[in-house]
N, C-alpha and C positions, 0 to 999 in steps of 0.2 A: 460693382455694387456688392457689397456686403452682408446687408438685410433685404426684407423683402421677403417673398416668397421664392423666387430664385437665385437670392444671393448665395454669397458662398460660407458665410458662416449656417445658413439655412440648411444649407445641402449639408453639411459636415455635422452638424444638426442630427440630422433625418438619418443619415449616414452611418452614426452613431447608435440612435437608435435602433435602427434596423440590427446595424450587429448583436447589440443587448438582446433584441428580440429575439435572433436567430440563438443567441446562447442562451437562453431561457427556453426554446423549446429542445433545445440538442440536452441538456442537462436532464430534463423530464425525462427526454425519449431513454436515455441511458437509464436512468434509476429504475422505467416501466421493463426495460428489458432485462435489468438486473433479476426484479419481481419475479419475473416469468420464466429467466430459467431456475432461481429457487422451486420455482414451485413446477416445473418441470413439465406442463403441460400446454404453456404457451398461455394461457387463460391469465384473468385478472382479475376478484373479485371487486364491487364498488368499493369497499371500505380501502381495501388495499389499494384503489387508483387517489380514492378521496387523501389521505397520509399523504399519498407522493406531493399533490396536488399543494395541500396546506404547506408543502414546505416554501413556493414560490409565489405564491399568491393570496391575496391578502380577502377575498370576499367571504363572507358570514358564512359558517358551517351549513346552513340549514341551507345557501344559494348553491353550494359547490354539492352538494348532494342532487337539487336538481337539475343542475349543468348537468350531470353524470348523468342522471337519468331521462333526462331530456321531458322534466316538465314544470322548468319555469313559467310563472305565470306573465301576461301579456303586460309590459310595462316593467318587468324585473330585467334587472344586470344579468346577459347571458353570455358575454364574454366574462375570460378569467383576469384578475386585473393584477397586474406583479407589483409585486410588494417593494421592489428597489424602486420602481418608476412607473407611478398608477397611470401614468400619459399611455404606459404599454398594454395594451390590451389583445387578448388573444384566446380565439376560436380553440373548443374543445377539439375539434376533427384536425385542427392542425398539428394536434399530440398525438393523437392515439383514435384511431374510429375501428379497433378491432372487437370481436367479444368483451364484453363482462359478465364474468361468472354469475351466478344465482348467490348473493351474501350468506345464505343457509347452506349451501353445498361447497366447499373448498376445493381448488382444483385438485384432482389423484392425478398423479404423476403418470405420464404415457409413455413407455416403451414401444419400441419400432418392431422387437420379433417375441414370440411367446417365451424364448431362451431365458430373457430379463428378468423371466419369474420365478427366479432358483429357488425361493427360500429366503433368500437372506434379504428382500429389502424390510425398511426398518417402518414400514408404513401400508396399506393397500395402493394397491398399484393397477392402472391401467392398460393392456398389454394388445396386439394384434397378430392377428396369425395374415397369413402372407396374402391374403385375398381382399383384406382390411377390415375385415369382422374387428369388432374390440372387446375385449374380456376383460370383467372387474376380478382381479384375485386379492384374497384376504391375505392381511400379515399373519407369519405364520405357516402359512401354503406353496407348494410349488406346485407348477403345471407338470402332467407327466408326460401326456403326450406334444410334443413340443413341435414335433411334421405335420400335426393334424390341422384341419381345418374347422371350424366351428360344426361345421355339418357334421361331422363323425361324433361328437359328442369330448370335450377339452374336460379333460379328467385335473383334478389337483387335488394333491396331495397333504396333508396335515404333517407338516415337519416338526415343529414347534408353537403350535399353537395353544396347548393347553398343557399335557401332560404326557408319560408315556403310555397311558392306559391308552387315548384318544391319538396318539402318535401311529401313524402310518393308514387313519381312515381317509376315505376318498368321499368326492363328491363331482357330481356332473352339472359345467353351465347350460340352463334354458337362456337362449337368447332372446329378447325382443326386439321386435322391431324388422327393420329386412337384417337380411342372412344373403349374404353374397356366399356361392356354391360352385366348385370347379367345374367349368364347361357345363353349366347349367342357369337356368332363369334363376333371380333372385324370390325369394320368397317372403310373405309377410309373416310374422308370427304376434298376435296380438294377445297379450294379455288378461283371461277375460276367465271367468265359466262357460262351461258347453256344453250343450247333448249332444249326441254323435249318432248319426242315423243308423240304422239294421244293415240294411244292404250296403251302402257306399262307405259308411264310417265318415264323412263329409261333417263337418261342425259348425253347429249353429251356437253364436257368442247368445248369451244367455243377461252378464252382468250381473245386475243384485239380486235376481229376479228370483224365485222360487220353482224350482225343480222335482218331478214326481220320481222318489228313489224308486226301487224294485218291488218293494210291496205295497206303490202308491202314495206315500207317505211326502209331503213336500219338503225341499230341504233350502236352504241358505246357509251362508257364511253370517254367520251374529256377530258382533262387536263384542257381545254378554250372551248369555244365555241362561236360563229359569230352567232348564228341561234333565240337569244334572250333570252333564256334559261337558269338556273343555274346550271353550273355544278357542281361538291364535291368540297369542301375546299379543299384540298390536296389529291389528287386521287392515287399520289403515297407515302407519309406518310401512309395514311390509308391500303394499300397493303405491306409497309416493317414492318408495327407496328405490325399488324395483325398475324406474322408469325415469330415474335421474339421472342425469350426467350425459357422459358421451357417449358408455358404453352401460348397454340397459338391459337386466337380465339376474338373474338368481342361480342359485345350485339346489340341488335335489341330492340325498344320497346315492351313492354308483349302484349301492344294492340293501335290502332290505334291510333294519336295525339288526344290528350283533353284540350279542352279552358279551363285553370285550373282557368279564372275569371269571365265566364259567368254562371247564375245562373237558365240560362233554354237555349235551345236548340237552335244552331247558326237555319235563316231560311232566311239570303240574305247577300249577297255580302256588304263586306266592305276592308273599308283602313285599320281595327281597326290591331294591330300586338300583340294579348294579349299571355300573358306567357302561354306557350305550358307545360303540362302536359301527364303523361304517367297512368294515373290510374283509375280505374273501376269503379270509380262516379261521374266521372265528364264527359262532354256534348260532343260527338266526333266535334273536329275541322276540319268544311266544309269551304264552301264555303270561298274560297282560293286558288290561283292561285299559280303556280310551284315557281317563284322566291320567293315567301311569305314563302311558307312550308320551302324553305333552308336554307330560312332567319332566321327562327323562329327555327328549327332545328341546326343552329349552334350557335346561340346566346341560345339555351334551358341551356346549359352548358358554351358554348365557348372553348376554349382552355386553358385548366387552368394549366396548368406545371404536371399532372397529368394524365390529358386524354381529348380527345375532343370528343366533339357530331358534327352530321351533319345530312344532310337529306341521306336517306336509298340511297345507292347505285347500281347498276346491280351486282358488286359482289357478295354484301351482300344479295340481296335479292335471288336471284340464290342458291347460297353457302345455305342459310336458309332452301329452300325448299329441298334441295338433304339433311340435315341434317333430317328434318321431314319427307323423304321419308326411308330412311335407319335408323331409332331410334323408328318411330312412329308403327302404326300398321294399314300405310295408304302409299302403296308404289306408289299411283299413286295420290298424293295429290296434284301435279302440274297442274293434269288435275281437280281438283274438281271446282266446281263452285257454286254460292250463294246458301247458305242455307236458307235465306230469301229474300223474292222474293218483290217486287213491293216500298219499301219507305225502309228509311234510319234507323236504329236501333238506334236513338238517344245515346246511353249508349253504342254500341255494342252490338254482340251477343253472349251467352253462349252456343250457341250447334256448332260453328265451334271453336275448341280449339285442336292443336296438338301442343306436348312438351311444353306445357303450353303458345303459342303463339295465339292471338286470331286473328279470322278473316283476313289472307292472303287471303282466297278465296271467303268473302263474303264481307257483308256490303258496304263498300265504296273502288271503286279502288282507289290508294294510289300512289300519285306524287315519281318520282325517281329524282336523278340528271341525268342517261344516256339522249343520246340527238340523237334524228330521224332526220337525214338528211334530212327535208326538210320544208323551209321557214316558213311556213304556218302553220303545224304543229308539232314543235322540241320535245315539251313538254311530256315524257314519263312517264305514269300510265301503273303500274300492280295491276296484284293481279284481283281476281273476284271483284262484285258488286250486288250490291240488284236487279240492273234492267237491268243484262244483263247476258241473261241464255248459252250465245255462248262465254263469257269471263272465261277465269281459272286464278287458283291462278298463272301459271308461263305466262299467257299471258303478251305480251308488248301492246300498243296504242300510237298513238302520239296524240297530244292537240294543240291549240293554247297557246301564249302565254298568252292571256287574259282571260283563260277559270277559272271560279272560281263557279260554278254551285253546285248542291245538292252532289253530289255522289264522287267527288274528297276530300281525305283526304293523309295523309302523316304519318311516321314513323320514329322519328327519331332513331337513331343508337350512341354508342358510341364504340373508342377505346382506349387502352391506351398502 
């Protein structure tokens, strides 16, 4: 028999097309894995599976989008139908049922050891230290500590990223999320505002919510502010950036801002706005008022299609100390206060350092963008200070906004 449904030209038929079928999905699967090692992290976003997709199959843009996404409505075309031969029809899961990327977020490419982050890639790069922590580094940066583990605190370094003024500042990642720890439990670190108790230093997540500073004064994170004060450049960028991708997390700088043009030690109030610096030799930048530090902290970098800098935030600073209390071997570090007592450490100091960040509770309290509800004074400094033995590293204060005196200095932060 010949015809039929089990004749032999039937079967030769079927036979036929089966092979087609099989070569239509084998040609996909190559182009999706071509995609994926470009883009170096195994990921795929929808637009880039949609392209592949349109090249073998013929159904309406607007149906292959909800193939993709899995929400055809009841009665639509939910297989893909090929364009040589619509009799062929074929199951999304039979290509591909791995991730797809978020269309707003592009995969960053993942290296396997922190080594990968020399400097020289031509892009930000997503990197792991040997426990499987993952760490976002900017283009432009290397890692320095390369043996370390996220718990120590992963230093990187500014090679090329702006100029030689800004050449050789460092910055330290906050991790969120769990933190795998040599021969120890994993920890959570969530991103959040906190008050940190007297006795235990223990942190209660707080959110948007309004906080009583030190002279009672309520404070929040603003979007804007009325009160004279400089809020974050993007307060909510910085909080969706923070908690994207694979690996979720910010830098802080390794130590207090530094006049990277003065050649001896700031000792009065100016207009001057000299390039901000993040590095261990050079003069801490004083005497400087709140809108100055935010100033100088988002233009340290700017927003460069990369990542941006700004001045340290209540999340970030908050979020920091709960990371050095849960990683360090100092669970109440919220509550510590100066380690050098009466005048300013020109340089910083070397004996307050957890996960390789310096002086959060000593030397100079350090301008925020959060903003104290009230007129007089909005301007919120954390952190301890040289000449103040009743301030901690998790204390808030408010300030005028004119105040630019010896013991105010600033932090800036990047995310990307």
């Amino acid at each position: 028999m010949l015809t039929g449904e089990n004749g032999i030209l039937t079967q030769a038929q079927n036979a036929k097309k089966a092979t087609e079928r099989a070569s239509i999905i084998e040609q996909v699967q190559l182009d999706i894995l071509e995609k994926q090692t470009v883009n170096g992290s195994g990921d795929i976003t929808s637009g880039e599976l949609e392209e592949i997709l349109k090249k073998y199959f013929s159904n309406e843009d607007q149906n292959l989008k909800d193939i993709i996404a899995g929400t055809t409505e009841e009665g639509e075309e939910t297989k893909l139908i090929s364009k040589e031969d619509e009799t062929i029809k074929i199951d999304l899961s039979e290509i591909y049922n791995g991730d797809i990327a978020d269309e707003t977020t592009p995969p960053t490419p993942t290296g396997s050891t922190l080594e990968q982050a020399d400097g020289t890639q031509e892009n930000n790069i997503v990197v792991q230290d040997k426990l499987g922590n993952k760490i976002k580094v900017p283009k432009g940066f290397k890692i320095v500590n390369t043996t370390d583990n996220v718990e120590a605190g992963i230093i990187i370094e500014d090679v090329s990223a702006k100029d030689a003024t800004t050449k050789g500042s460092q910055f330290v990642w906050i991790p969120v999320g769990t933190v795998h720890r040599e021969g120890k439990e994993d920890v959570e670190i969530d991103l959040n505002r906190y008050t940190f108790a007297e006795n235990t230093g223990n942190e209660t997540a707080m959110e948007d919510a309004e906080i009583d500073e030190y002279n009672g004064d309520p404070c929040q994170e603003l979007a804007s502010s009325t009160y004279g004060n400089t809020p974050a450049l993007e307060i909510g960028t910085f909080l969706t950036k923070v908690e994207e991708g694979e690996a979720k997390g910010f830098y802080i700088g390794r130590y207090e801002a530094r006049d990277g043009i003065t050649k001896e030690s700031r000792n009065s109030s100016t207009d001057d706005t000299n390039q901000v610096v993040t590095k261990a030799d050079k003069f801490v930048y004083n005497y400087v008022t709140q809108s100055q530090a935010a100033t100088l902290s988002q233009n340290m970098y700017g927003k460069t299609g990369d990542f941006t800098s700004d001045l340290i935030n209540s999340y970030a600073w908050d979020t920091a100390l709960v990371f050095i209390q849960k990683c360090s071997d100092d669970s109440r570090y919220s509550q510590q206060n100066s380690l050098n007592t009466g005048s300013v450490a020109k340089k910083g100091t070397t004996n307050d350092v957890k996960c390789n960040i310096y002086d959060m509770a000593s030397n100079c309290a350090e301008w925020s963008t959060e903003t104290a509800k009230n007129e007089e004074y909005p301007c919120v400094i954390r952190g301890g200070r040289c000449d103040g033995s009743g301030i901690f590293a998790g204390t808030r204060s408010g300030y005028r906004t004119d105040y630019d005196l010896n013991f105010p200095s600033f932090r800036p932060l990047l995310y990307l």
